[in-house]
PQR file with spaces between the fields and no chain letter, atoms N, CA, C, O and H, PARSE charges and radii, in Angstrom:
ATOM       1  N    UNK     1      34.785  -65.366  164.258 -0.4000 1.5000
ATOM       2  CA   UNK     1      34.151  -64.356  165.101 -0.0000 2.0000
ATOM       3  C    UNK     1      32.657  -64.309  164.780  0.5500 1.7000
ATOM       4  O    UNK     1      32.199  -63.972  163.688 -0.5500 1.4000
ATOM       5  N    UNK     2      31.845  -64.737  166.005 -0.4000 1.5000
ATOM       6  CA   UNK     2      30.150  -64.799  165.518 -0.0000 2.0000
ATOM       7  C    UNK     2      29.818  -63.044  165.556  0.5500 1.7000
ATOM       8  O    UNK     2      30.382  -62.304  166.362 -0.5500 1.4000
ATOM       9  H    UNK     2      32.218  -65.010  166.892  0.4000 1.0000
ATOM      10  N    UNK     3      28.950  -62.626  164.682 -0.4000 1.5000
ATOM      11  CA   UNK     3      28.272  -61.377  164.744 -0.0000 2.0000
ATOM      12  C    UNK     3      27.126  -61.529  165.175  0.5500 1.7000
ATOM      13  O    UNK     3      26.546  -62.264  164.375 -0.5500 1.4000
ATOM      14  H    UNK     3      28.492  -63.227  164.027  0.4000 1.0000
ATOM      15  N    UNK     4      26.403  -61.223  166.069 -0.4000 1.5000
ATOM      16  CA   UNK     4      24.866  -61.074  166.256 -0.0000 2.0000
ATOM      17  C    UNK     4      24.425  -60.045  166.161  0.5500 1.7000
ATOM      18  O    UNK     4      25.137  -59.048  166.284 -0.5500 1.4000
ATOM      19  H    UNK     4      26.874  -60.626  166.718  0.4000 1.0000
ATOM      20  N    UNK     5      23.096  -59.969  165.908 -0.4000 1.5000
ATOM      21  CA   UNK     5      22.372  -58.555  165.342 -0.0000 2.0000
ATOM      22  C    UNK     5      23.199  -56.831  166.351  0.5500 1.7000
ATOM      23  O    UNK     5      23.885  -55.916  165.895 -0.5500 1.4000
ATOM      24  H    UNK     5      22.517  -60.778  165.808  0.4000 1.0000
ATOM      25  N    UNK     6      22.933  -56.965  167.087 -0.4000 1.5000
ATOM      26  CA   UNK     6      23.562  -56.022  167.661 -0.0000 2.0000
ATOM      27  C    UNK     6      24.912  -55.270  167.398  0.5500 1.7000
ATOM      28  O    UNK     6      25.171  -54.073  167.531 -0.5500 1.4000
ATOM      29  H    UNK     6      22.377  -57.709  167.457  0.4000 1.0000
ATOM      30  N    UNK     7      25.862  -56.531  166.901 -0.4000 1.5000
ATOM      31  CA   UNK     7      27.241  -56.254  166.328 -0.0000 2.0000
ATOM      32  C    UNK     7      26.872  -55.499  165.771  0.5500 1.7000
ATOM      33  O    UNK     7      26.842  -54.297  166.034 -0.5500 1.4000
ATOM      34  H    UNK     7      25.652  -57.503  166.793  0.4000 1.0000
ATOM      35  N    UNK     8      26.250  -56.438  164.235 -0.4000 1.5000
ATOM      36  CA   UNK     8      26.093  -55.790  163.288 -0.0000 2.0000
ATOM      37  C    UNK     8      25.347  -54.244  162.851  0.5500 1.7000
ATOM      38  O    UNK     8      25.649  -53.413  161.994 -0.5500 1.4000
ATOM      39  H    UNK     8      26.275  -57.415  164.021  0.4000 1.0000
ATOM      40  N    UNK     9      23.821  -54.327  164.259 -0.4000 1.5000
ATOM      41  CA   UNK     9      24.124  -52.664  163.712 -0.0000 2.0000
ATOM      42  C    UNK     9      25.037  -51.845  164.446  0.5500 1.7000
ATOM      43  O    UNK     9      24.932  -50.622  164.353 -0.5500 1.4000
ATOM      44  H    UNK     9      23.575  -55.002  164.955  0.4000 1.0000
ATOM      45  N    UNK    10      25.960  -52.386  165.199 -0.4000 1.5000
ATOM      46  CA   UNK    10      26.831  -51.080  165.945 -0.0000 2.0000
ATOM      47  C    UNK    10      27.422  -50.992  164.805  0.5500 1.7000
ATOM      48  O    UNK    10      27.528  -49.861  164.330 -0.5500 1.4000
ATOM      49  H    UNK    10      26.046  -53.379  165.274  0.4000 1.0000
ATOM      50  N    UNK    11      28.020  -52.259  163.978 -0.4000 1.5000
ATOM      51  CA   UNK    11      29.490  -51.805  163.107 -0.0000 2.0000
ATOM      52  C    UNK    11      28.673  -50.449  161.810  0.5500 1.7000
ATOM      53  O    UNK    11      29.038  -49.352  161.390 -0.5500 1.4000
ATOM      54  H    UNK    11      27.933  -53.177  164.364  0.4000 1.0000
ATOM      55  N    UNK    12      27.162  -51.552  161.530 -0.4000 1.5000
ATOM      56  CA   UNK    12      26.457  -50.249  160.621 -0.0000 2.0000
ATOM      57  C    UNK    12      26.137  -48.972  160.668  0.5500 1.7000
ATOM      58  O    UNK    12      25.887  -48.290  159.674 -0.5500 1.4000
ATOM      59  H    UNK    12      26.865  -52.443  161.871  0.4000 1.0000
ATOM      60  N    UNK    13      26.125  -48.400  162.373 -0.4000 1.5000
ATOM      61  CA   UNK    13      26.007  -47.341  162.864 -0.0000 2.0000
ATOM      62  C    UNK    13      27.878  -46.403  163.065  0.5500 1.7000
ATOM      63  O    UNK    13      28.136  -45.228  163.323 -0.5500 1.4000
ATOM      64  H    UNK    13      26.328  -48.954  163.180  0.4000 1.0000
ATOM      65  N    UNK    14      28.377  -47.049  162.922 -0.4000 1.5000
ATOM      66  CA   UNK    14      29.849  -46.454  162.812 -0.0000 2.0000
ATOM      67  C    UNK    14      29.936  -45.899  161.430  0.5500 1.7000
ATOM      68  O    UNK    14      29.878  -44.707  161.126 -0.5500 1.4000
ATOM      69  H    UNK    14      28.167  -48.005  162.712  0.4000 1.0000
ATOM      70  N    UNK    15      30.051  -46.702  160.803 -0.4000 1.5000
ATOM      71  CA   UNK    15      30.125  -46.512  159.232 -0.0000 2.0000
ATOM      72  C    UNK    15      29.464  -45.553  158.774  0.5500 1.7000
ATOM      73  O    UNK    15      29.958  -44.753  157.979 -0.5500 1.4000
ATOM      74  H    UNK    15      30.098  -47.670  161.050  0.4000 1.0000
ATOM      75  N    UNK    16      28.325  -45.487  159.175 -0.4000 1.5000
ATOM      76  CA   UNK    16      27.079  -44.533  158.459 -0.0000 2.0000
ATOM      77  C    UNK    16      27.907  -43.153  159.219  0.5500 1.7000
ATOM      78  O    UNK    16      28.245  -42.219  158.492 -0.5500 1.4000
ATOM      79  H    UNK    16      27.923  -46.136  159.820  0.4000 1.0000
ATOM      80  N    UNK    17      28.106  -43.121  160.242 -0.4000 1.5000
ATOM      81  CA   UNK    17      28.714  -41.567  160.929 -0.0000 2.0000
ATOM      82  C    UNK    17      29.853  -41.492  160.035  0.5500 1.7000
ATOM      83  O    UNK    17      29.980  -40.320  159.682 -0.5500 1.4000
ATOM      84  H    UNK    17      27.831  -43.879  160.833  0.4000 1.0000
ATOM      85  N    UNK    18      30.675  -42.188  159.553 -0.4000 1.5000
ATOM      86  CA   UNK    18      31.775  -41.917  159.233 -0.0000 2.0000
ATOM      87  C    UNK    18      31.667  -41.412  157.647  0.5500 1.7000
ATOM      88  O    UNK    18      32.333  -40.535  157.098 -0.5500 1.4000
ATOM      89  H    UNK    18      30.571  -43.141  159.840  0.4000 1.0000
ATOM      90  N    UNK    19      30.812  -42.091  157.194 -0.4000 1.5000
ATOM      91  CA   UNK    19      30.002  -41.464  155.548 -0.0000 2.0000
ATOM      92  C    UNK    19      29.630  -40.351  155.894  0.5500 1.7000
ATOM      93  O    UNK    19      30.004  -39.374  155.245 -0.5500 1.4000
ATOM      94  H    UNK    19      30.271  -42.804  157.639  0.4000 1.0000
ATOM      95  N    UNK    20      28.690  -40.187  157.150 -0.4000 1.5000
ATOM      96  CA   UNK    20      28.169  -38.825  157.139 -0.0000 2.0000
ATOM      97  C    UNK    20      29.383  -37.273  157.251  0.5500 1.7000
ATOM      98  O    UNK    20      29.397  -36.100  156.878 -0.5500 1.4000
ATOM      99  H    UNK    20      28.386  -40.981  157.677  0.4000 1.0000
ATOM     100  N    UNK    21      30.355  -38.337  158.089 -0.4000 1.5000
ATOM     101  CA   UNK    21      31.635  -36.976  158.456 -0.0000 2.0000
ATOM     102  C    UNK    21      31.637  -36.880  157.273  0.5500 1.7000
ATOM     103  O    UNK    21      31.245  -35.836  156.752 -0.5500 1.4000
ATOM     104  H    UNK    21      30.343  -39.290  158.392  0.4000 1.0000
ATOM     105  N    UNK    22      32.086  -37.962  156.508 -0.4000 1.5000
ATOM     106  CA   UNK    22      33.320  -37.516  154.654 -0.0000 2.0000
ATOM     107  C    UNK    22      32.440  -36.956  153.984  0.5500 1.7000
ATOM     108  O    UNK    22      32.912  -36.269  153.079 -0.5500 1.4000
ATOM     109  H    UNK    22      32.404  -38.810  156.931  0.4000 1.0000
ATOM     110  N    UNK    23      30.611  -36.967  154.094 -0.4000 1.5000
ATOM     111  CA   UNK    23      30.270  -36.360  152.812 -0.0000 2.0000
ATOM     112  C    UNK    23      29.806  -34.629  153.415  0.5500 1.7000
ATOM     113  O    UNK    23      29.984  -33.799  152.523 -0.5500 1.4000
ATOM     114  H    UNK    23      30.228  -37.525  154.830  0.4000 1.0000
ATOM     115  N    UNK    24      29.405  -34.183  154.401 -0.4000 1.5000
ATOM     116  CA   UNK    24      29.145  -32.995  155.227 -0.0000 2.0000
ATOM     117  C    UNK    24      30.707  -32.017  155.000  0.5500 1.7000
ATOM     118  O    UNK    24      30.761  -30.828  154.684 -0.5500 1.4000
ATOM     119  H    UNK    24      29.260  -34.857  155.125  0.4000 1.0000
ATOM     120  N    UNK    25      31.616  -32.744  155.213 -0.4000 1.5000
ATOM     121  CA   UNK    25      32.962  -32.607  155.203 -0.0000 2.0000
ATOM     122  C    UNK    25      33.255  -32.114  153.385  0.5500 1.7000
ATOM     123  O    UNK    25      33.389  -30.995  152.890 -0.5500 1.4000
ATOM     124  H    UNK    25      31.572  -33.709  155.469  0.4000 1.0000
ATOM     125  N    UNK    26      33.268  -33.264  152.861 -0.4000 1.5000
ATOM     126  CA   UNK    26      33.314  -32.863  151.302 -0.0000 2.0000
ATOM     127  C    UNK    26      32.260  -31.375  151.181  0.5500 1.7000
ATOM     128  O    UNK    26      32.751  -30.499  150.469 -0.5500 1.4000
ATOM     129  H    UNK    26      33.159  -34.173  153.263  0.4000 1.0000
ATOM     130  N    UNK    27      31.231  -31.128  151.654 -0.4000 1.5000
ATOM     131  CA   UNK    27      30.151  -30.002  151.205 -0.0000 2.0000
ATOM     132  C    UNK    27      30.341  -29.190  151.157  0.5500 1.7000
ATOM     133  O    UNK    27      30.132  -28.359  150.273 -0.5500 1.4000
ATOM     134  H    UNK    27      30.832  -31.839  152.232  0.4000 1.0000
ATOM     135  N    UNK    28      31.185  -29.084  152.847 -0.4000 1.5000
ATOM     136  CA   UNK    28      31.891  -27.943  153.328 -0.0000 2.0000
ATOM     137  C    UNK    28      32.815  -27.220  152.963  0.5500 1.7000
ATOM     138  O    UNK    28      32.805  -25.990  152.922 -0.5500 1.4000
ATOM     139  H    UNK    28      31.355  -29.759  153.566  0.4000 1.0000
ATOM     140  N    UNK    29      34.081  -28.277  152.539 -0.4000 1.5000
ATOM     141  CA   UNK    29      35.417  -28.008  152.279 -0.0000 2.0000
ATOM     142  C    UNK    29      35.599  -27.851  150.894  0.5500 1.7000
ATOM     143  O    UNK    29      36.114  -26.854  150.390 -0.5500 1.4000
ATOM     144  H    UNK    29      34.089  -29.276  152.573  0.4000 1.0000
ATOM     145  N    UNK    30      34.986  -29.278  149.987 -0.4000 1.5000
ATOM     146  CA   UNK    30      35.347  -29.012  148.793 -0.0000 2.0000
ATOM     147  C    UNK    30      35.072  -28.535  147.575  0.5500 1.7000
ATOM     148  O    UNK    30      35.875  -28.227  146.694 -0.5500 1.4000
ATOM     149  H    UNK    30      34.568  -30.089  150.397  0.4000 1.0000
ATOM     150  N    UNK    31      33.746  -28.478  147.559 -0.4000 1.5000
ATOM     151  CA   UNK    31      32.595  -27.988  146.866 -0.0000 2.0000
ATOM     152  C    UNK    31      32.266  -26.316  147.364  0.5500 1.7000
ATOM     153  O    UNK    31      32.525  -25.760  148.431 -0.5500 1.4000
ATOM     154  H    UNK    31      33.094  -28.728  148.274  0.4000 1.0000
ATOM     155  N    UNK    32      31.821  -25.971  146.545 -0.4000 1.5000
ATOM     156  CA   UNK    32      31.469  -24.290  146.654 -0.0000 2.0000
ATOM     157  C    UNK    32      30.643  -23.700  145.933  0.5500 1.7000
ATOM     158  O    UNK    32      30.406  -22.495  146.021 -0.5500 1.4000
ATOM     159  H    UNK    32      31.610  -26.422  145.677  0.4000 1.0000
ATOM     160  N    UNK    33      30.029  -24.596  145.017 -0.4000 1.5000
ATOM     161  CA   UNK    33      28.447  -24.298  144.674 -0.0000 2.0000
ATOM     162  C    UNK    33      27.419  -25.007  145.376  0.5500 1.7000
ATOM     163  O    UNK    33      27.198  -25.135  146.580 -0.5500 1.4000
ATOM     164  H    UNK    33      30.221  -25.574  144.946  0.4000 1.0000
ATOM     165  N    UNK    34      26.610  -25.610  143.944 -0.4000 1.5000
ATOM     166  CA   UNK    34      25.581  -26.018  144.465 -0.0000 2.0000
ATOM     167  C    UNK    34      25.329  -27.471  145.079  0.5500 1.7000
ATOM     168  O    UNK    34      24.297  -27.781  145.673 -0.5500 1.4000
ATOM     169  H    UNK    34      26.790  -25.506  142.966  0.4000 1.0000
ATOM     170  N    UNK    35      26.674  -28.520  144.800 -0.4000 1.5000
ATOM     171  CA   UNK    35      27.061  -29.432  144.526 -0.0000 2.0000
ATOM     172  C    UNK    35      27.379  -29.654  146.189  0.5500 1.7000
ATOM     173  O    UNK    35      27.343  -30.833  146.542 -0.5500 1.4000
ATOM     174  H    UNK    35      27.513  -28.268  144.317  0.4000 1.0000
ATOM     175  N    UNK    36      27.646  -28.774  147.114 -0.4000 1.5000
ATOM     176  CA   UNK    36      28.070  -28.824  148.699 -0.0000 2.0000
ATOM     177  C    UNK    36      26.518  -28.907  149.058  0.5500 1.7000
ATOM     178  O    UNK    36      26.215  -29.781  149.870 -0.5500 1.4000
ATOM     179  H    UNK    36      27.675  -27.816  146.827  0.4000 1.0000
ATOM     180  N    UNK    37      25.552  -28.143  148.577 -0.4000 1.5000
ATOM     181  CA   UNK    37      24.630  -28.128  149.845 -0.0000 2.0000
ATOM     182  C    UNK    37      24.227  -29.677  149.647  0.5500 1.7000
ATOM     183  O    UNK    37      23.600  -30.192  150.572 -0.5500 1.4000
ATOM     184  H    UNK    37      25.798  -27.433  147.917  0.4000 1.0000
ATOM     185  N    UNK    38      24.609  -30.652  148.241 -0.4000 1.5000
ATOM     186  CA   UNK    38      23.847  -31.449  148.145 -0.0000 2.0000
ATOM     187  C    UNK    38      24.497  -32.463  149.062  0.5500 1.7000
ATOM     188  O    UNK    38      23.799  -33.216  149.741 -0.5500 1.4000
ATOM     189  H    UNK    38      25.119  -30.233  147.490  0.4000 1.0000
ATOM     190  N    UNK    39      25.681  -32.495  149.093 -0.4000 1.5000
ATOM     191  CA   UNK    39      26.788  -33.429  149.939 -0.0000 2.0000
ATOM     192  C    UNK    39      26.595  -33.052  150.989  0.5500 1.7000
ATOM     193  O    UNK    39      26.930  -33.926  151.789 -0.5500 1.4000
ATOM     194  H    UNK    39      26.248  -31.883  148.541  0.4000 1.0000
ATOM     195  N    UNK    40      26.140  -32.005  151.568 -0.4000 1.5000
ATOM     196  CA   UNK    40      26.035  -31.651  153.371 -0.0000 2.0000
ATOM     197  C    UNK    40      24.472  -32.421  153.530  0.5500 1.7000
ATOM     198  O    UNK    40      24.274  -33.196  154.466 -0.5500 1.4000
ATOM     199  H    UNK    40      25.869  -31.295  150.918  0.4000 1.0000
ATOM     200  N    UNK    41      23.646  -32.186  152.746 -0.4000 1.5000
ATOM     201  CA   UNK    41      21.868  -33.029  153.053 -0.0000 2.0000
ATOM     202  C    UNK    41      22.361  -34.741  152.911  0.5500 1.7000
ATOM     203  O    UNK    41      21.708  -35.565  153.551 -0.5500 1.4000
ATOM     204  H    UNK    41      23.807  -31.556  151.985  0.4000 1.0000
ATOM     205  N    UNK    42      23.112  -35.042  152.358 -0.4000 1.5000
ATOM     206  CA   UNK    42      23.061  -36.676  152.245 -0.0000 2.0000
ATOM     207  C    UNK    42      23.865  -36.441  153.375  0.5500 1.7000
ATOM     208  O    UNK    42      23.239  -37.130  154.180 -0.5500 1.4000
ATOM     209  H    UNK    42      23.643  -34.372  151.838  0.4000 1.0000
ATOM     210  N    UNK    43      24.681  -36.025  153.935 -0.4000 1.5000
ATOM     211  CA   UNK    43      25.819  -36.398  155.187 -0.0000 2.0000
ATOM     212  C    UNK    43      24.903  -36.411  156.177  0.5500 1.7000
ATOM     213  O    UNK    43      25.072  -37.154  157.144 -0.5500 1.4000
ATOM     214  H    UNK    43      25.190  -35.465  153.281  0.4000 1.0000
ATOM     215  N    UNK    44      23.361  -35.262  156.038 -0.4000 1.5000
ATOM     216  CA   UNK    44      22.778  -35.389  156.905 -0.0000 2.0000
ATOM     217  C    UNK    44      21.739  -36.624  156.804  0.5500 1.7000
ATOM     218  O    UNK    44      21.420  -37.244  157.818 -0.5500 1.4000
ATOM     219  H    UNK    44      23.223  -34.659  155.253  0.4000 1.0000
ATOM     220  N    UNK    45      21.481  -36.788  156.158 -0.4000 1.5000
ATOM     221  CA   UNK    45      20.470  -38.325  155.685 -0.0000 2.0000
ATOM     222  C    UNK    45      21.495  -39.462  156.375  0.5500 1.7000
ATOM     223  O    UNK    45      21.118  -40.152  157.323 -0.5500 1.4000
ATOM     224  H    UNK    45      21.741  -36.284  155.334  0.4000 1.0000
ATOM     225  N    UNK    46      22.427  -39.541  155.968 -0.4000 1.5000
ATOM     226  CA   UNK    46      23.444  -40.834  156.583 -0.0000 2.0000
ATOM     227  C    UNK    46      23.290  -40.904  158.634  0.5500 1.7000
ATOM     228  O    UNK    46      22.911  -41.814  159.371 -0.5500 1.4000
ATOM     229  H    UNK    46      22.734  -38.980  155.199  0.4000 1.0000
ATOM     230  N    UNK    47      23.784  -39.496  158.933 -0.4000 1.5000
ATOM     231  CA   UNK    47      23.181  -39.472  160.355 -0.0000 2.0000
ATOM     232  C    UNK    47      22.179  -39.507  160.945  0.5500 1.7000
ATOM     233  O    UNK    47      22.195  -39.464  162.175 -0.5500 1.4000
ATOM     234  H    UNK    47      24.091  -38.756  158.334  0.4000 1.0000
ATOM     235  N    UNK    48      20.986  -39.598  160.219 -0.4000 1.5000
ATOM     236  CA   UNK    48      19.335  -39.706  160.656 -0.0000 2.0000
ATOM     237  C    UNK    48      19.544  -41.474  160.500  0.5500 1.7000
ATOM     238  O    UNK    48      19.233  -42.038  161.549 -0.5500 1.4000
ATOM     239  H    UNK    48      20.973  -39.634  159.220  0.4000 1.0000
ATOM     240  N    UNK    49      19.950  -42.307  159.531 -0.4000 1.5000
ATOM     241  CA   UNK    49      19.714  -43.409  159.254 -0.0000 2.0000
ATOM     242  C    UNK    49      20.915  -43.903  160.695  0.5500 1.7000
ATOM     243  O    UNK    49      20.568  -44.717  161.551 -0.5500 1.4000
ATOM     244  H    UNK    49      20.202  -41.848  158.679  0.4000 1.0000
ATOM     245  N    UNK    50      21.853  -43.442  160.695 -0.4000 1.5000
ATOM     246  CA   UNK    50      23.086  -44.130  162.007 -0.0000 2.0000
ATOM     247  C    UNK    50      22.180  -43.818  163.362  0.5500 1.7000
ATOM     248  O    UNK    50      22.180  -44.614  164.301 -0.5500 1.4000
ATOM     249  H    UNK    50      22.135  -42.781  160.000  0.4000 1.0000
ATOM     250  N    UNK    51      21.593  -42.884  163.376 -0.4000 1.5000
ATOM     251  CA   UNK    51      20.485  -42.809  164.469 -0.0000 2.0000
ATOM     252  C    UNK    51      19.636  -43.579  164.340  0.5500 1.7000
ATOM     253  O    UNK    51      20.031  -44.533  165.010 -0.5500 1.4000
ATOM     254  H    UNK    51      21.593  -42.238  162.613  0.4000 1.0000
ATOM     255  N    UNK    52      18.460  -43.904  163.816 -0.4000 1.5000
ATOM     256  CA   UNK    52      17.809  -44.814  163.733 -0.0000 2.0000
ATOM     257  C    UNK    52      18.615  -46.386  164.179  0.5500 1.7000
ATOM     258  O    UNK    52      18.252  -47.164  165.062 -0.5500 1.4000
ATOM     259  H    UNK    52      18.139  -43.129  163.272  0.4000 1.0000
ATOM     260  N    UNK    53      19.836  -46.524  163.218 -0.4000 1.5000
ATOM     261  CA   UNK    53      20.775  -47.889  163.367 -0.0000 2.0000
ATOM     262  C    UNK    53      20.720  -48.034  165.106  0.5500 1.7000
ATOM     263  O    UNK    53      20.291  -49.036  165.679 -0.5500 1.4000
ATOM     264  H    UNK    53      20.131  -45.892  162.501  0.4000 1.0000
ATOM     265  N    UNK    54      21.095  -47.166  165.594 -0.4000 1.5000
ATOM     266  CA   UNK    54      21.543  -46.660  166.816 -0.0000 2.0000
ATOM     267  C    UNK    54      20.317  -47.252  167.879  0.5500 1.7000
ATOM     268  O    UNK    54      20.491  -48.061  168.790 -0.5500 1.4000
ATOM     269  H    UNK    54      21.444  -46.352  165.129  0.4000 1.0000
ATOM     270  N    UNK    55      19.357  -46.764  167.578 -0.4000 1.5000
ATOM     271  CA   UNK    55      18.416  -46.625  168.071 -0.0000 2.0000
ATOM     272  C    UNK    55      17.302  -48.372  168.096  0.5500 1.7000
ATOM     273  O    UNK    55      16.302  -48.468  168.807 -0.5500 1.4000
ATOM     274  H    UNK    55      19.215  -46.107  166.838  0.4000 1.0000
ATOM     275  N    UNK    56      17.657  -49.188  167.445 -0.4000 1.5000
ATOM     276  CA   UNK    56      17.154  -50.232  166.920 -0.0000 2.0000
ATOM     277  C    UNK    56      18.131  -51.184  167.902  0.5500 1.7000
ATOM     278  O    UNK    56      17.596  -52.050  168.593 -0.5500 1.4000
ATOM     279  H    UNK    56      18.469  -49.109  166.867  0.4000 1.0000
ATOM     280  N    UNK    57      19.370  -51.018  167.930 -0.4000 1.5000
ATOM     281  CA   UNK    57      20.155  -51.769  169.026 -0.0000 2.0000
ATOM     282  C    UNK    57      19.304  -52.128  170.437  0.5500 1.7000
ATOM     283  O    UNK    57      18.767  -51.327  171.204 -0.5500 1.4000
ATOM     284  H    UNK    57      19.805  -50.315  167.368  0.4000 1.0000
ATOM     285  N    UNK    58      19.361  -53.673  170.530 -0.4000 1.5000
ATOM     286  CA   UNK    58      18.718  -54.018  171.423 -0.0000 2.0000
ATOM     287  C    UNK    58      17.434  -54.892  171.396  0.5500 1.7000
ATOM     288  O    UNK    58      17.224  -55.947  171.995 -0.5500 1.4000
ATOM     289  H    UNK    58      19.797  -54.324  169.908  0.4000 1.0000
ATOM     290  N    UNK    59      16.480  -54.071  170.401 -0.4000 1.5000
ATOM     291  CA   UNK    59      14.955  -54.098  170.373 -0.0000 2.0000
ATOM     292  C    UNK    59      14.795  -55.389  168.958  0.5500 1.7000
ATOM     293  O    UNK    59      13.661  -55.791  168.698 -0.5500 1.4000
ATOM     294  H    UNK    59      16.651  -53.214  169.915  0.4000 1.0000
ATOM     295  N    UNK    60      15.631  -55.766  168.397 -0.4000 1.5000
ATOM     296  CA   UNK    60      15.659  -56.947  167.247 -0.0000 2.0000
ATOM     297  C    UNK    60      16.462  -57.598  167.698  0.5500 1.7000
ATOM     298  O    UNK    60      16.808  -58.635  167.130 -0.5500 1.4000
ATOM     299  H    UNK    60      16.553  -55.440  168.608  0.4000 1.0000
């Protein structure tokens, strides 16, 4: 199966949302100090970067 750039960032732009669900998710649910807000800011860092991924489709 050939990958060309595009594959590859769709499959990288999946992934990154799906890090972002489990760690926003972990912040939320499992954590209850200070240790959640830090897992909800990287869940949000992961979705700024799957946007960007997102966003690059096409243009390379």
């Amino acid at each position: 199966m050939a990958m060309n750039k595009n594959t590859v960032l769709s499959w990288a732009t999946f992934i990154m949302v799906l890090m972002g669900i489990l760690l926003c998710s972990l912040g939320a649910f499992r954590y209850d100090d200070i240790a959640g807000w830090g897992f909800g800011a990287v869940g949000v860092g992961f979705f700024a970067v799957a946007w960007v991924f997102n966003a690059l489709k096409g243009r390379v």
